[in-house]
C-alpha positions in Angstrom: 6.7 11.9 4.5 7.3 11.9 1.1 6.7 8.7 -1.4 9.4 8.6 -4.4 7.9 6.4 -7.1 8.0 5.4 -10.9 5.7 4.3 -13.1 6.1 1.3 -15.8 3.0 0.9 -18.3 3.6 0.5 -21.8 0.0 1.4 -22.6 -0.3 5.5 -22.9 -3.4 6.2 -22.3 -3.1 3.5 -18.8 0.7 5.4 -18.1 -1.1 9.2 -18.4 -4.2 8.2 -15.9 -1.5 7.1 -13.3 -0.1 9.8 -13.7 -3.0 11.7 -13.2 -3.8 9.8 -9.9 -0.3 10.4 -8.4 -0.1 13.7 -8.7 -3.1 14.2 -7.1 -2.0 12.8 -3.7 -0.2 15.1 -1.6 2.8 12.5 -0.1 3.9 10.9 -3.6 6.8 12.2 -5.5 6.5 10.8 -9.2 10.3 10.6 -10.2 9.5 9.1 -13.6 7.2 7.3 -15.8 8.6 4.3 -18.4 7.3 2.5 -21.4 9.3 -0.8 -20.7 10.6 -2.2 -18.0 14.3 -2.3 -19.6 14.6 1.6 -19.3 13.1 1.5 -15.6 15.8 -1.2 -14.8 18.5 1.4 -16.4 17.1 4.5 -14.2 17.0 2.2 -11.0 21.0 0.9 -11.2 21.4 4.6 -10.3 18.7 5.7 -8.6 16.5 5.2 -5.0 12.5 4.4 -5.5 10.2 3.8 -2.9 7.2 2.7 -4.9 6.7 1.1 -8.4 3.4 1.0 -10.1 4.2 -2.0 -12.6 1.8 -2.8 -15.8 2.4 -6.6 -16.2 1.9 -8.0 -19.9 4.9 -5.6 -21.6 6.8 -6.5 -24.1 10.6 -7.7 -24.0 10.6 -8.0 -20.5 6.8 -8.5 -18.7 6.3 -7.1 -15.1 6.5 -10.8 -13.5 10.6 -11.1 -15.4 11.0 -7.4 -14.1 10.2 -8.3 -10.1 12.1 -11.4 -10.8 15.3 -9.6 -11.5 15.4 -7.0 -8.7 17.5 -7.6 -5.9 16.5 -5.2 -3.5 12.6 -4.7 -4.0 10.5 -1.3 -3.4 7.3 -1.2 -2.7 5.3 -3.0 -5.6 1.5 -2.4 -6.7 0.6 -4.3 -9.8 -1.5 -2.7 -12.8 -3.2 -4.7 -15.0 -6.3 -5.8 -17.0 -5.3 -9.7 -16.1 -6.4 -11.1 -13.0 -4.7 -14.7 -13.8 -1.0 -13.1 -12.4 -2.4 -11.9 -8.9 -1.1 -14.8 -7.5 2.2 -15.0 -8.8 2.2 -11.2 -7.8 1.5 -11.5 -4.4 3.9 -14.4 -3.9 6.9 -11.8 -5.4 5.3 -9.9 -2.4 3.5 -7.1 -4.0 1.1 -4.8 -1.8 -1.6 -4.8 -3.9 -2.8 -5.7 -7.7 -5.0 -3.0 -9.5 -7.5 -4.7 -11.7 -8.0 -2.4 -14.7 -10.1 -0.1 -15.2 -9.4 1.1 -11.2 -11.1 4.2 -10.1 -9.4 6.9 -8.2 -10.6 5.1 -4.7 -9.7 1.9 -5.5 -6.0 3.8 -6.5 -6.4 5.6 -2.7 -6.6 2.2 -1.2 -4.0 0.8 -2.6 -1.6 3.5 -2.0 -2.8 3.5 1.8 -1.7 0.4 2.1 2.3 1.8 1.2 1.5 4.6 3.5 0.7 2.1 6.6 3.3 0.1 5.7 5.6 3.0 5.7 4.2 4.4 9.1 3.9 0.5 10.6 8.1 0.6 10.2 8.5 4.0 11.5 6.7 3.0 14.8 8.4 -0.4 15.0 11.4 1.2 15.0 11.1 3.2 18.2 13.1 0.5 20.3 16.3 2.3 21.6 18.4 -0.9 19.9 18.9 -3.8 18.1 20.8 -7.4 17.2 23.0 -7.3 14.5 23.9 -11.0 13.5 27.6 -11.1 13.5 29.8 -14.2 12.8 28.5 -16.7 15.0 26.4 -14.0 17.6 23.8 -11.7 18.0 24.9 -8.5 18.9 23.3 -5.6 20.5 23.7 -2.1 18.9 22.5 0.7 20.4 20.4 2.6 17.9 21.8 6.1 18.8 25.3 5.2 19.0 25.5 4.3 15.3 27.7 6.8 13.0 26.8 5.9 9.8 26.8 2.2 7.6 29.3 1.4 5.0 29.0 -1.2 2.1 31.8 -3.8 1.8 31.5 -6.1 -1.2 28.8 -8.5 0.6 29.3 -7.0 3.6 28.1 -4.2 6.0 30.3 -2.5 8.3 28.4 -0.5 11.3 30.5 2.4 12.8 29.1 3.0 16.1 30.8 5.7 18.3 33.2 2.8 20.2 33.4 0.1 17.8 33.2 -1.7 14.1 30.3 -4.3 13.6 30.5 -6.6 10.2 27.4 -8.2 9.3 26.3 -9.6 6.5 22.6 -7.8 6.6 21.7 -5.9 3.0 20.9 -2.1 3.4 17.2 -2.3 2.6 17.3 -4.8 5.9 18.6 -2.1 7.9 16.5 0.5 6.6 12.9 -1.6 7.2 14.3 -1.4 11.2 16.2 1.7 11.6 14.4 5.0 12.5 13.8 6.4 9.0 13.5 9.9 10.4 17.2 9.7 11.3 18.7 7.5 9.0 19.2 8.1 5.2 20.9 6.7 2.4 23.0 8.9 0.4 25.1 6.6 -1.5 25.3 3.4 -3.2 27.8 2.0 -0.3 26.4 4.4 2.9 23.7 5.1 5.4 24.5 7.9 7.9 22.7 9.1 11.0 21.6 12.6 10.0 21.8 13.7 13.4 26.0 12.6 13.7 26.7 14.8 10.5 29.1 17.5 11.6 29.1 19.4 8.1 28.5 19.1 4.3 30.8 20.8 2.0 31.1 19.7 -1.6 28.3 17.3 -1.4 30.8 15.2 1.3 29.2 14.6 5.1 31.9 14.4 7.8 30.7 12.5 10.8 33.7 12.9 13.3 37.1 12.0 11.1 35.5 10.8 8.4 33.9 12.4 5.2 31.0 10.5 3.1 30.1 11.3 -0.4 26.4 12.0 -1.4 26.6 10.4 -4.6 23.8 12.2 -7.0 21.5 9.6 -6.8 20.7 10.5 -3.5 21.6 14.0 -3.9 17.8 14.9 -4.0 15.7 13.2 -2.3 18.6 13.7 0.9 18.4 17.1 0.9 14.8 17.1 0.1 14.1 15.0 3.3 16.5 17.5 5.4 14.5 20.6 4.2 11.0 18.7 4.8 12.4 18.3 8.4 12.9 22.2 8.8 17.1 21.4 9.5 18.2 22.9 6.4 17.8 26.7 6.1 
């Protein structure tokens, strides 16, 4: 399993040691490394992270204004030389809060904990279904009848192999319970069941009548996680 994450640090020398650090772990994928937050919030309207390292005091927009204004959060590990916003971090839910200067092993720790984290899911996700909340009910979904998952304004629709399911659950929801080996986002408005794709031509999936786009934001990292599977030859 591969880690996709960024980097905000407006501090050069703290943005190159980073670096450094990621690169030297085998299951993180740096995508990009920013200056300012304002460019990072740019790169993420059109692209997929699963991990931000995130410098706090920045200027035009600090690391605490940043977390405030994401919708759907990745994983967050704070950097900085100020321990007075560790609280305020960890109620915006971060995983951890590097105090610098960090070492390399204080760095490993705090990635571990993403890696758990990441594994924890994985193996919570083993039950053979779920309950979608749906208008006034819980409904059970089995797991390995699900098609794919299409965005509808503030809405998910949930094409299982007999029926429609509207629910007003966000993708990241879905994602935190759904079996990640199977399922994968490849476009702003779908999740599909890797293992229901029938063929992609043209960077479109067809799952039974219908095709999907893979919209280039997900274009990678979908065909990345299909090759690290050993299904794409």
């Amino acid at each position: 399993m591969k880690i996709n994450c960024i980097v905000i640090e407006d501090e050069p020398l703290a943005l190159k040691k980073v670096k450094e650090f990621i690169e030297q772990v085998e299951y993180l994928n740096l995508l990009e490394g920013f200056n300012n937050a304002i460019d990072a919030l740019g790169y993420l309207k059109k692209n997929t992270v699963d991990l931000i390292f995130l410098d706090i005091r920045m200027k035009k927009l600090s690391g605490i204004q940043f977390l405030e204004s994401l919708q759907n959060k990745p994983k967050i590990i704070i950097t900085s030389a100020y321990d007075e916003y560790a609280l305020k971090g960890y109620e915006l839910e971060v995983v951890d809060y590097l105090l610098k200067p960090f070492t390399f092993e204080r760095f490993l720790k705090s990635i571990d904990k993403v890696y758990n984290q990441y594994n924890e899911t994985a193996s919570n996700s083993s039950n053979d279904y779920i309950f979608i909340k749906t208008e006034y009910r819980l409904e059970k979904v089995v797991i390995k009848d699900i098609l794919y998952i299409q965005g509808m304004k503030d809405y998910l629709q949930i094409h299982t192999m007999d029926r429609k399911i509207m629910t007003l659950q966000t993708f990241k929801n879905l994602l935190e319970i759904l079996p990640q080996i199977d399922f994968q986002r490849v476009h702003n408005s779908y999740i599909v069941s890797i293992s229901k794709i029938e063929s992609i031509e043209r960077n479109r999936i067809r799952i039974g009548k219908d095709l999907i786009p893979i919209s280039d934001s997900y274009k990678d990292k979908f065909y990345g996680i299909l090759k690290e599977r050993k299904i794409l030859i």
